[in-house]
C-alpha positions in Angstrom: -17.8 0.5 65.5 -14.8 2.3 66.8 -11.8 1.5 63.4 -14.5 -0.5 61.7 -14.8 0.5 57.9 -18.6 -0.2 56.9 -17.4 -1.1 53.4 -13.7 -2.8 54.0 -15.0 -5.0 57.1 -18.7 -5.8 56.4 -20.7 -7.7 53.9 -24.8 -7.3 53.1 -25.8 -11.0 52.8 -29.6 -11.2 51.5 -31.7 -14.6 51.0 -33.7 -13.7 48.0 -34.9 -17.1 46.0 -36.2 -14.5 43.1 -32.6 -14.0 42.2 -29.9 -16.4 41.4 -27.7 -17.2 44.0 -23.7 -17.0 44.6 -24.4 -13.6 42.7 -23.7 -10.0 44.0 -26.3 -7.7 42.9 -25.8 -3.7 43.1 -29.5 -2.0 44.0 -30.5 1.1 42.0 -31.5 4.3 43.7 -30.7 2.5 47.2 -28.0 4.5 48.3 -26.1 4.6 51.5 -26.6 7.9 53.4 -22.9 8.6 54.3 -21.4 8.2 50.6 -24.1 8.0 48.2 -23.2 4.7 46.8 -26.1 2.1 46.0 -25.9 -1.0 48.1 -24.9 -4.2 47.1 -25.3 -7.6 48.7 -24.2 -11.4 48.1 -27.2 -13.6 47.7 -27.0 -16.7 49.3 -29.1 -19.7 50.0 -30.9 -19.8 53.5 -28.5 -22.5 55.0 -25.2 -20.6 54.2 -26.9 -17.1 55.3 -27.9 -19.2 58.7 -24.2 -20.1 59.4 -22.3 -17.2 58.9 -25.0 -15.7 61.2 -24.7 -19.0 63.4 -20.6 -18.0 63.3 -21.1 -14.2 64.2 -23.2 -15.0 67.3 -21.5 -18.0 68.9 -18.3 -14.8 68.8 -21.0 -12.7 70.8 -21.0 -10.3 67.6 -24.7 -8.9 67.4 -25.4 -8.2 63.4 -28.0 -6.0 61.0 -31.1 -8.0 60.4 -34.2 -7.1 58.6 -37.4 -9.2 57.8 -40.9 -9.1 57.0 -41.6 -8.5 60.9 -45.6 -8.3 60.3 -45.8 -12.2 59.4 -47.1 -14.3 62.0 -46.3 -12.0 64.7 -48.0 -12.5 68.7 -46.5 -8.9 69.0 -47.6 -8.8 72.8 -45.6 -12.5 73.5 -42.5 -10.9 70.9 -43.1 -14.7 68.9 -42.6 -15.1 64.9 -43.8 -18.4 64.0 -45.8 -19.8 61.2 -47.8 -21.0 63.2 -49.3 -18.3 65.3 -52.6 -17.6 63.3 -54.5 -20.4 61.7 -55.5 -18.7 58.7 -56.1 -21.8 56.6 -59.0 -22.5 58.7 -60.5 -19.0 59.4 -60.8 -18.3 56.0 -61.2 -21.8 54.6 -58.4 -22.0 52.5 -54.7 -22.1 51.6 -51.7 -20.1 51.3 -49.7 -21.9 48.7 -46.7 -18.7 48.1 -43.4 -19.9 49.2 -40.9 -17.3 49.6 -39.7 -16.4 45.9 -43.5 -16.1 45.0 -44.6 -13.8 47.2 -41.3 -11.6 47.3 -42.3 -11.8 43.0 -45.8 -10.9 44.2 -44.8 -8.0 46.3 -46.7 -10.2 49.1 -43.4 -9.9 51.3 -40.1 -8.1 51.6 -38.1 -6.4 54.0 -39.8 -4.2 56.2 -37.8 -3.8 59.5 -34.5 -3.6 60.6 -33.6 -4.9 63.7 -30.1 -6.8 65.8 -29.7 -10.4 65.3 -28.6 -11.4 69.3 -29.1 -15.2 69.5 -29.6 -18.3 68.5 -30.9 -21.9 69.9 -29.4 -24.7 68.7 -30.1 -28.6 68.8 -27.7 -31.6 69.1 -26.6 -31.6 65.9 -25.8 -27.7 65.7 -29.0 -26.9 63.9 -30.9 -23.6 64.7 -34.7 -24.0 66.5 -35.0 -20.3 67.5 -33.3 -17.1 67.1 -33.6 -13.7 68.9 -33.5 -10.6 67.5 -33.4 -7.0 70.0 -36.0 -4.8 68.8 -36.5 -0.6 68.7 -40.0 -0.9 70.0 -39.3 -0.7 73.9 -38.8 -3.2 76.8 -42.5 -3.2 77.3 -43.4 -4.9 73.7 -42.6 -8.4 73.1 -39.9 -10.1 75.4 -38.0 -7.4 77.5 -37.9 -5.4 73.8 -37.0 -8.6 72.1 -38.7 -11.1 69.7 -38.2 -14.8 69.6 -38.6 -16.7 66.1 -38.8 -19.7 65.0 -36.3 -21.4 62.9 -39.4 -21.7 59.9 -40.1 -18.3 60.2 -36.4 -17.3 59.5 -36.5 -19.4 56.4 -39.8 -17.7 55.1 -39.2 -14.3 56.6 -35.8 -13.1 57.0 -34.2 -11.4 54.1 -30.3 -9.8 55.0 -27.9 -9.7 57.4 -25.0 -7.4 57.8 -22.7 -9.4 58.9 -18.6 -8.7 59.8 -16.7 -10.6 56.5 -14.6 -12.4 59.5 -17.6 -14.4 59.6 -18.5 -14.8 56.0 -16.5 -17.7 54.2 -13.2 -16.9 52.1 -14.7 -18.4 48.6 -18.3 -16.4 49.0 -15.9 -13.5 49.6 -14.3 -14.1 46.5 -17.8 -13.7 44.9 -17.4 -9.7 45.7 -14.3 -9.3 43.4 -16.6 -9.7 40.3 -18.9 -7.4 38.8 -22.2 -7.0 40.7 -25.7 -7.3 38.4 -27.8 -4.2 38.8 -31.2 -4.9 39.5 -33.9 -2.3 41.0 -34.8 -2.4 44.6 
């Protein structure tokens, strides 16, 4: 990171539906290692968290990422996509949680951190796919990395730590207010 200041040059940008959004909340007892100080993050909807990402990438700047990597993952093809297990059908029903539902249920959350590399887009500038570089060696999913699919970022993907160059001035603004403590 060379000059980089963690705190003056990047932002924590979550996509948590349980909480209101445009808000920054401060975490309790999740502290940063280095200074002690608990974490806080803008939430945002999915769409503006996609293009700030969208932003960092197309400048070749790599970012934080975490998720809910167990979801729908072909670990041995490195693929996150809804569709990879037909559960519906094995078990002979449904899975009606969307995401606020089961992050209220404790049925998902962040549970790995990993560097947000790439992204596909279509015609119109929309993601399909994204790529993510993994810790778990070249040998597990695609040469170390995993592919997902632009409906498994919506569901699973939760922050980004992302350069504020990339974040827009008015969501910016949102970290000059005071941030709502909430538990972790």
């Amino acid at each position: 990171f060379g000059d980089m200041d963690l705190e003056k040059d990047f932002v924590m940008v979550m996509n948590d539906p349980s909480r209101e959004y445009h808000k920054v909340y401060e975490i309790d007892y999740d502290r940063h290692v280095y200074d002690g100080d608990n974490w806080l993050y803008l939430n945002l909807p999915i769409d503006e968290v996609k293009a700030l990402a969208i932003a960092s990438i197309k400048d070749n700047t790599a970012m934080y990422f975490s998720c809910d990597v167990g979801k729908f993952l072909d670990r041995k093809r490195g693929v996150l996509d809804v569709t990879n297990m037909d559960y519906a059908s094995l078990f002979d029903t449904t899975f009606p949680m969307d995401k606020k539902q089961r992050i209220q249920t404790f049925a998902s959350g962040s549970s790995h951190a990993m560097t947000l590399i790439a992204v596909d887009l279509d015609e119109a500038g929309k993601p399909t796919k994204w790529m993510v570089e993994n810790s778990w060696g070249a040998a597990s999913g695609w040469k170390g990395n995993l592919i997902m699919t632009d409906e498994w970022f919506n569901e699973y993907m939760f922050r980004v730590v992302a350069e504020k160059q990339f974040v827009p001035a008015d969501i910016l603004d949102l970290l000059k207010g005071a941030a709502t403590q909430v538990s972790g």
